[in-house]
The first five atom37 places (N, CA, C, CB, O) and aatype in JSON, in Angstrom:
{
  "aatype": [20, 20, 20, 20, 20, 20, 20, 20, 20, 20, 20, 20, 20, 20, 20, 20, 20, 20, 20, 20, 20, 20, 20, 20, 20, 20, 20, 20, 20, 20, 20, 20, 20, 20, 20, 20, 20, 20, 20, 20, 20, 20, 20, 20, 20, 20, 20, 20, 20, 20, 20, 20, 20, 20, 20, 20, 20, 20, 20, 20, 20, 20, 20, 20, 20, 20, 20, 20, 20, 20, 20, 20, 20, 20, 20, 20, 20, 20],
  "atom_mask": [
    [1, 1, 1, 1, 1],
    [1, 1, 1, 1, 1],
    [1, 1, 1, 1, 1],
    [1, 1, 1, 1, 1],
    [1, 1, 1, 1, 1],
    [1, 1, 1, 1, 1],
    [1, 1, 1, 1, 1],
    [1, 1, 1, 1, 1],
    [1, 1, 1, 1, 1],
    [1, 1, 1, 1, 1],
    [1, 1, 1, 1, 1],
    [1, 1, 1, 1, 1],
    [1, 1, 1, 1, 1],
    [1, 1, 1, 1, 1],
    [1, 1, 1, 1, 1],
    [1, 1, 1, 1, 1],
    [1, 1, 1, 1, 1],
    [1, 1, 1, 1, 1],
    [1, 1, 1, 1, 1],
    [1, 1, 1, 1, 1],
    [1, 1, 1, 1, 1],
    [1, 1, 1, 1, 1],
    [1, 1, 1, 1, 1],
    [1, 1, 1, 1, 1],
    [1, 1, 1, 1, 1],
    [1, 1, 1, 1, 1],
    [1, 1, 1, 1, 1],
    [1, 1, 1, 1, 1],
    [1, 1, 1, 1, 1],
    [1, 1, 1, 1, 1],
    [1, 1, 1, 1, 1],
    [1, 1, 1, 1, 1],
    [1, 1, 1, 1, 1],
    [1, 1, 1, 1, 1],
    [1, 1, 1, 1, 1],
    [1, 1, 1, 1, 1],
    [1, 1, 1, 1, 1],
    [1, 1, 1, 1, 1],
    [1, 1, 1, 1, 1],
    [1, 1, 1, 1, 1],
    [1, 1, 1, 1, 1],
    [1, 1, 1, 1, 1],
    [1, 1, 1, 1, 1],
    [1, 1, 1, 1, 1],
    [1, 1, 1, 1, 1],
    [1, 1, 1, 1, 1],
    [1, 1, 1, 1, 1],
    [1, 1, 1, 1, 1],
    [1, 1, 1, 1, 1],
    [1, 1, 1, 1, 1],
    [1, 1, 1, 1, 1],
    [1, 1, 1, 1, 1],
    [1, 1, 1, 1, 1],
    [1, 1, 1, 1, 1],
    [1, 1, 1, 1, 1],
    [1, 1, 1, 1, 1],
    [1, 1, 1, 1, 1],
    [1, 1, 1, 1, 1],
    [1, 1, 1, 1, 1],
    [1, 1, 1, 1, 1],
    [1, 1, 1, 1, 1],
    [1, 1, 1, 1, 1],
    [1, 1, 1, 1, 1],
    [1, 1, 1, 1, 1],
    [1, 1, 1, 1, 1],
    [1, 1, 1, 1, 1],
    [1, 1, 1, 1, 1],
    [1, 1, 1, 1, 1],
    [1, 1, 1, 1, 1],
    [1, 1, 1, 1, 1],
    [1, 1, 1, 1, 1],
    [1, 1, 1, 1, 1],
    [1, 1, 1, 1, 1],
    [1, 1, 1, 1, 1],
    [1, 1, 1, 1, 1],
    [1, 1, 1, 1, 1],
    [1, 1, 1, 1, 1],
    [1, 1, 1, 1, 1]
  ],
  "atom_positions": [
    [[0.82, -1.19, 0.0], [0.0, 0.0, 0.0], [0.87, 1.26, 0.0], [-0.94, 0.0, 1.21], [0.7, 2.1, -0.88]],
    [[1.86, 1.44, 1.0], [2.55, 2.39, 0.86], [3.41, 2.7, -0.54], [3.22, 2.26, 1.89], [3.58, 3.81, -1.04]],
    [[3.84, 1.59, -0.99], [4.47, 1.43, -2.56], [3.42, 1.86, -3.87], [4.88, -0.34, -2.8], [3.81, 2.11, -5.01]],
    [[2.04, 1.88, -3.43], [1.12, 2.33, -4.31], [1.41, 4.02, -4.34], [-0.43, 1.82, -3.81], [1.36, 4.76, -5.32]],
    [[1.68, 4.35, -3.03], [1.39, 6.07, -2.68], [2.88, 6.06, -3.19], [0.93, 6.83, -0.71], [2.79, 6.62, -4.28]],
    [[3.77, 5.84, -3.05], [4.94, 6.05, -3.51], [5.08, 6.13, -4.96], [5.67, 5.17, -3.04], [5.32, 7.27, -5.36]],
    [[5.02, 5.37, -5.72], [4.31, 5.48, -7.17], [3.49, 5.8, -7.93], [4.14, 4.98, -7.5], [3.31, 5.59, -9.13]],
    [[2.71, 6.58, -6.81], [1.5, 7.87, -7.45], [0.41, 6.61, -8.24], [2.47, 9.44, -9.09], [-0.11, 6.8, -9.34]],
    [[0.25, 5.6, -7.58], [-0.92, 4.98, -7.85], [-2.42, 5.97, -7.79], [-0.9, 3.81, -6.81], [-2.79, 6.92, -7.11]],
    [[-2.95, 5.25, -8.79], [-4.37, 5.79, -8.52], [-5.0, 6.22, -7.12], [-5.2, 4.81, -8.97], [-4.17, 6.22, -6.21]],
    [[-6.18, 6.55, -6.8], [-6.77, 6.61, -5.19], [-7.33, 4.92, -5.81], [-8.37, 8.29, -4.53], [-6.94, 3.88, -5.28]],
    [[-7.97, 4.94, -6.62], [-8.84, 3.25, -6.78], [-8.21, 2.47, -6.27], [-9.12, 2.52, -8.16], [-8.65, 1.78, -5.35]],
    [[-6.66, 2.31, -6.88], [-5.71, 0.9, -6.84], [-5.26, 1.1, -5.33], [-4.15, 0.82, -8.12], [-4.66, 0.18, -4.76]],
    [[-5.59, 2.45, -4.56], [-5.07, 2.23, -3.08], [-6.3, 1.79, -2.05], [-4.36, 3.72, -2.5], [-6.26, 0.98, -1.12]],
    [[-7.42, 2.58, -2.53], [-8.69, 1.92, -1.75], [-8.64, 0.42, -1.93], [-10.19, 2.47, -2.35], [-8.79, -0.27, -0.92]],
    [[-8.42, -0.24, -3.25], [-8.54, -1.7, -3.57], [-7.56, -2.5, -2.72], [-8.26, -1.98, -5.1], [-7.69, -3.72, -2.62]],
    [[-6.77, -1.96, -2.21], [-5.48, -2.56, -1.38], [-6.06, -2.54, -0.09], [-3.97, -1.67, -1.42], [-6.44, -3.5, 0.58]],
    [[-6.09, -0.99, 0.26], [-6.85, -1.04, 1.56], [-8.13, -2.35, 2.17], [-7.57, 0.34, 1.44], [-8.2, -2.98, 3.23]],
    [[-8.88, -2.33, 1.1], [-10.22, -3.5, 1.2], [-9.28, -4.92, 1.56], [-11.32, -3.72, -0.68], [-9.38, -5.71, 2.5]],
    [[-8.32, -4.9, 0.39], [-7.89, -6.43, 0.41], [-6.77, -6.45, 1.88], [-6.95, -6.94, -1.36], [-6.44, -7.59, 2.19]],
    [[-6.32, -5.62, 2.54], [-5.27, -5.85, 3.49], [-6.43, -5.53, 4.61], [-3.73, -4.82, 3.38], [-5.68, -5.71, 5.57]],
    [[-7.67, -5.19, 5.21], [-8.75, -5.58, 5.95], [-9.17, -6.76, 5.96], [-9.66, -4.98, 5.73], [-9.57, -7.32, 6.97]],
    [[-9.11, -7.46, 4.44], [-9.68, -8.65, 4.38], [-9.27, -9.93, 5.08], [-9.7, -8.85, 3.28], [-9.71, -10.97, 5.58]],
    [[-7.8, -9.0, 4.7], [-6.55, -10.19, 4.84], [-6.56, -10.12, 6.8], [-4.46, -9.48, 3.82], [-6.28, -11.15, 7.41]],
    [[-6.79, -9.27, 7.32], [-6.83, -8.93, 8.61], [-7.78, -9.57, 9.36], [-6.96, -7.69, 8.73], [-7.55, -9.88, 10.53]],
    [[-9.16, -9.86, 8.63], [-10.6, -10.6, 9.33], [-10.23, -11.92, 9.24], [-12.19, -10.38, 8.5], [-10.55, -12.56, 10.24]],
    [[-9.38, -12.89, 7.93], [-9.56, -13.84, 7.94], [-8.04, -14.61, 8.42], [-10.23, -14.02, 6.76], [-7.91, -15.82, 8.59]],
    [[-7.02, -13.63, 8.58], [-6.0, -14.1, 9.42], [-6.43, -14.42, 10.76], [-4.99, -13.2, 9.48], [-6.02, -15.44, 11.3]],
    [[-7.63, -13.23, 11.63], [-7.68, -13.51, 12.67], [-8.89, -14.82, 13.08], [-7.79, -12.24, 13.19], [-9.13, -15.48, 14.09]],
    [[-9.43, -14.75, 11.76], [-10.21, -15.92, 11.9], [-10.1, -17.48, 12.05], [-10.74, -15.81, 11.12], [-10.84, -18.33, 12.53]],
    [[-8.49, -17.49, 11.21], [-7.81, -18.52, 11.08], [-7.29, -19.19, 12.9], [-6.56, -17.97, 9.99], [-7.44, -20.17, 13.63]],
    [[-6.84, -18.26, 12.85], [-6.24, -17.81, 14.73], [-7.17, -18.66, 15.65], [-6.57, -15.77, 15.36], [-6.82, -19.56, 16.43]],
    [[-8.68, -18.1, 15.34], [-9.51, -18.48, 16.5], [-9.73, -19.66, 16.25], [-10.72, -17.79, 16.79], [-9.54, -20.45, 17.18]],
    [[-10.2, -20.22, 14.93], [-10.1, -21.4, 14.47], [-9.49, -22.79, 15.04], [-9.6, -21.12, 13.56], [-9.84, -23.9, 15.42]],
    [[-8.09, -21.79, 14.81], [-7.08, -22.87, 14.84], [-7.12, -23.0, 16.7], [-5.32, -22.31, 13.94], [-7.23, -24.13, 17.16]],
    [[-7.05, -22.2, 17.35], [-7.25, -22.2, 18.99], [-8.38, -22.27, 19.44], [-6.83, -21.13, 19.67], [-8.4, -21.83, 20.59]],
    [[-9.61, -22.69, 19.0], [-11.16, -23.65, 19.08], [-11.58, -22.67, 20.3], [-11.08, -25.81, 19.59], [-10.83, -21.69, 20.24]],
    [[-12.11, -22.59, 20.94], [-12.88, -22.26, 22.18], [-12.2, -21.71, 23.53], [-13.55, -23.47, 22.53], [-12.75, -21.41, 24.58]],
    [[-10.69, -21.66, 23.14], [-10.07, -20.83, 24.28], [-9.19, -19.3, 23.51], [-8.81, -22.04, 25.21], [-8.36, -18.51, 23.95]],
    [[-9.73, -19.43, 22.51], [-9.25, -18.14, 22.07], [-10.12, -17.19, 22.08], [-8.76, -18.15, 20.88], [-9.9, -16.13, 21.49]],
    [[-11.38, -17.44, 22.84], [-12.54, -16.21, 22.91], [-12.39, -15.95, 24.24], [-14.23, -16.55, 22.5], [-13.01, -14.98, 24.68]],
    [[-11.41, -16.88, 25.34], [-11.14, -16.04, 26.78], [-10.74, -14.58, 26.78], [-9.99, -16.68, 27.57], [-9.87, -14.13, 26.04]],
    [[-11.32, -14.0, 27.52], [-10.63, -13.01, 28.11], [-9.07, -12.41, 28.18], [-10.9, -13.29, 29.07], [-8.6, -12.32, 29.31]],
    [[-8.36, -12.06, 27.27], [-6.94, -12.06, 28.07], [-5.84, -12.88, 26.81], [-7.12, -13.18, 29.88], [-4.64, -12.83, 26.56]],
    [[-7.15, -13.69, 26.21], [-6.38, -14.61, 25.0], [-5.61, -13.42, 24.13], [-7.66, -15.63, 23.85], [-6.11, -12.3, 24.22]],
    [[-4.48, -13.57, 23.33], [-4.4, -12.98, 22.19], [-4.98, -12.63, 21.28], [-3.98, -13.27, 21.82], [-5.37, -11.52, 20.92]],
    [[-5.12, -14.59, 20.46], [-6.79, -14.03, 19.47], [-7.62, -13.35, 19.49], [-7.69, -14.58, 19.28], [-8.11, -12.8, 18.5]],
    [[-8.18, -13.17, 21.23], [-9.67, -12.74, 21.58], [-9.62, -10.9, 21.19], [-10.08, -13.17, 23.61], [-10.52, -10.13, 20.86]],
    [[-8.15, -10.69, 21.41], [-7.87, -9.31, 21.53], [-7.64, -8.82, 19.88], [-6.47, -9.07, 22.59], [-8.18, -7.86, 19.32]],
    [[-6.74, -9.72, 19.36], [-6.59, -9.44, 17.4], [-7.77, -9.43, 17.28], [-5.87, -10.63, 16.15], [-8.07, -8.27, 16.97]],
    [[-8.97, -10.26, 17.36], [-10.42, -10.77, 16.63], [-11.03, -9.27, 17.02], [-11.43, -12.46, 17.46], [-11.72, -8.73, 16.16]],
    [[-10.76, -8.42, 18.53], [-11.63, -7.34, 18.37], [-10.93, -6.2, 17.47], [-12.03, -6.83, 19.79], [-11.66, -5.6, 16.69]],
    [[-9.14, -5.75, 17.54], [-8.38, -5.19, 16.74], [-9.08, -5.17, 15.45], [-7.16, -5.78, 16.75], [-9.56, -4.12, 15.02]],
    [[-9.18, -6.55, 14.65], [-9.53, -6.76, 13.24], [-10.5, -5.97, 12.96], [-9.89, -8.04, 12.86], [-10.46, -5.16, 12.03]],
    [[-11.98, -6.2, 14.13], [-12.86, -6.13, 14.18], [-13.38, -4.82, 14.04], [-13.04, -6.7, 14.93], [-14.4, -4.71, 13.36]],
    [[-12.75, -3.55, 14.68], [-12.78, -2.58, 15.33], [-11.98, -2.12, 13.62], [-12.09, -2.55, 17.07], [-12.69, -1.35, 12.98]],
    [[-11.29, -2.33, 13.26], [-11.02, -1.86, 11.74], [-12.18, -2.04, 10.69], [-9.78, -2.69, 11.15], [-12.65, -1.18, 9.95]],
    [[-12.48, -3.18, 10.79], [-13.63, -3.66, 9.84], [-14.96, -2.38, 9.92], [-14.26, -5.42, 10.49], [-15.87, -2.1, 9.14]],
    [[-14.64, -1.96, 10.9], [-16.11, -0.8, 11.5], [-15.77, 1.0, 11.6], [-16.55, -1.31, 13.56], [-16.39, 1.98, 11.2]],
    [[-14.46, 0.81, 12.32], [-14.4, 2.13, 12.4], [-13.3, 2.64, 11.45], [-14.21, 2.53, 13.78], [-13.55, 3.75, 10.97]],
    [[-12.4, 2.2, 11.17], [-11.27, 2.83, 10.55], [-11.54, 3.11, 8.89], [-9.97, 1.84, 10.81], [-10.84, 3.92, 8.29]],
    [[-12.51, 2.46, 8.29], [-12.75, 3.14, 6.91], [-13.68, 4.4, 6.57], [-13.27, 2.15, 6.12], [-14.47, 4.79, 7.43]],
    [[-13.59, 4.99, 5.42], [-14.26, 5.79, 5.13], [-15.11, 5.43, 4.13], [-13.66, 6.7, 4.95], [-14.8, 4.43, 3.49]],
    [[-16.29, 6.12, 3.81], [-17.32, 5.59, 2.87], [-16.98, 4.72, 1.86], [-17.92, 6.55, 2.25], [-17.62, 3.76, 1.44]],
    [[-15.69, 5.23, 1.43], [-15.3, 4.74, -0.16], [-14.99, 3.95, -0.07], [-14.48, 5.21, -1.02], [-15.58, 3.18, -0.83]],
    [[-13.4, 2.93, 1.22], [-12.89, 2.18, 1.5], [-14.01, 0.99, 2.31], [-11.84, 2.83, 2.04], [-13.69, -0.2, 2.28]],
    [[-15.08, 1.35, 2.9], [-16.41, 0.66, 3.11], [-16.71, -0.42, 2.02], [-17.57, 1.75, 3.11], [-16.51, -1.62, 1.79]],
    [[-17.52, 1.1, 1.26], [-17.71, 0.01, -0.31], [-17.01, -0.71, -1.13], [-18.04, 0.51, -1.28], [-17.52, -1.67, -1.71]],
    [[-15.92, -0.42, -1.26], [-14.84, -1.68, -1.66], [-14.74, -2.92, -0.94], [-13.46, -1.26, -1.56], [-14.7, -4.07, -1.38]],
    [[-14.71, -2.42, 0.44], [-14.55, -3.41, 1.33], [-15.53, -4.73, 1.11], [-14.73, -2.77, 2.63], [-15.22, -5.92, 1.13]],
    [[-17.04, -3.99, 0.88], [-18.26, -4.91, 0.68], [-18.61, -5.47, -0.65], [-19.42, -4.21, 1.06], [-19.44, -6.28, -1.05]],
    [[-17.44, -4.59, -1.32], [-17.45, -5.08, -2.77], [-16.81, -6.5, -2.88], [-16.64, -4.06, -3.74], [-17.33, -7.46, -3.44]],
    [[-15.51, -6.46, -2.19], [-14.61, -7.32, -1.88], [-14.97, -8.61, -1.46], [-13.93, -6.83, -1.08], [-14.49, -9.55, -2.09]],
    [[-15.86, -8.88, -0.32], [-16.35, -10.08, 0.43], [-17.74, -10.3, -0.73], [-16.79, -9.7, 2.39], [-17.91, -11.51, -0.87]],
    [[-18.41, -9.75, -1.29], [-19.5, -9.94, -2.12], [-19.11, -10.61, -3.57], [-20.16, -8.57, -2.27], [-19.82, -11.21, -4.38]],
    [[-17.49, -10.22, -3.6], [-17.1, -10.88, -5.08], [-17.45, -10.09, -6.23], [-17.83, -12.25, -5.35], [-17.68, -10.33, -7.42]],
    [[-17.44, -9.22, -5.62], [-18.21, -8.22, -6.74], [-16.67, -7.24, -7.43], [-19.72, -6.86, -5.65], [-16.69, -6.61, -8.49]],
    [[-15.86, -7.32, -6.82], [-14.8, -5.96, -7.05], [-13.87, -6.64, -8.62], [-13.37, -5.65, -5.19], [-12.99, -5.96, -9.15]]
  ]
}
């Protein structure tokens, strides 16, 4: 992403990065909990804490545009 801004990429080709490195963020941490079954939603766990991190990006850290990509992205649509 930063190599996009460095190379005067489009805003598109950086929102499109942005979506896909969120994506990559929900289903890394998903992998996580997965893989650590029912004690990675304790309190105190690591996972439990990435899964809200991820989570807490997925919601607050985009802006309209980076949203809709985002939903473009998981919909298969982009």
């Amino acid at each position: 992403a930063y190599r996009a801004i460095d190379d005067g990429d489009s805003a598109d080709t950086r929102i499109a990065l942005r979506a896909q490195a969120l994506r990559l963020a929900a289903e890394a941490t998903t992998a996580v909990i997965t893989a650590q079954a029912g004690a990675s939603m304790l309190t105190g766990c690591n996972a439990e804490r990435r899964l809200r991190e991820a989570m807490f990006l997925q919601v607050q850290a985009q802006t309209a545009v980076t949203r809709t990509a985002s939903l473009s992205l998981l919909q298969g649509t982009d």
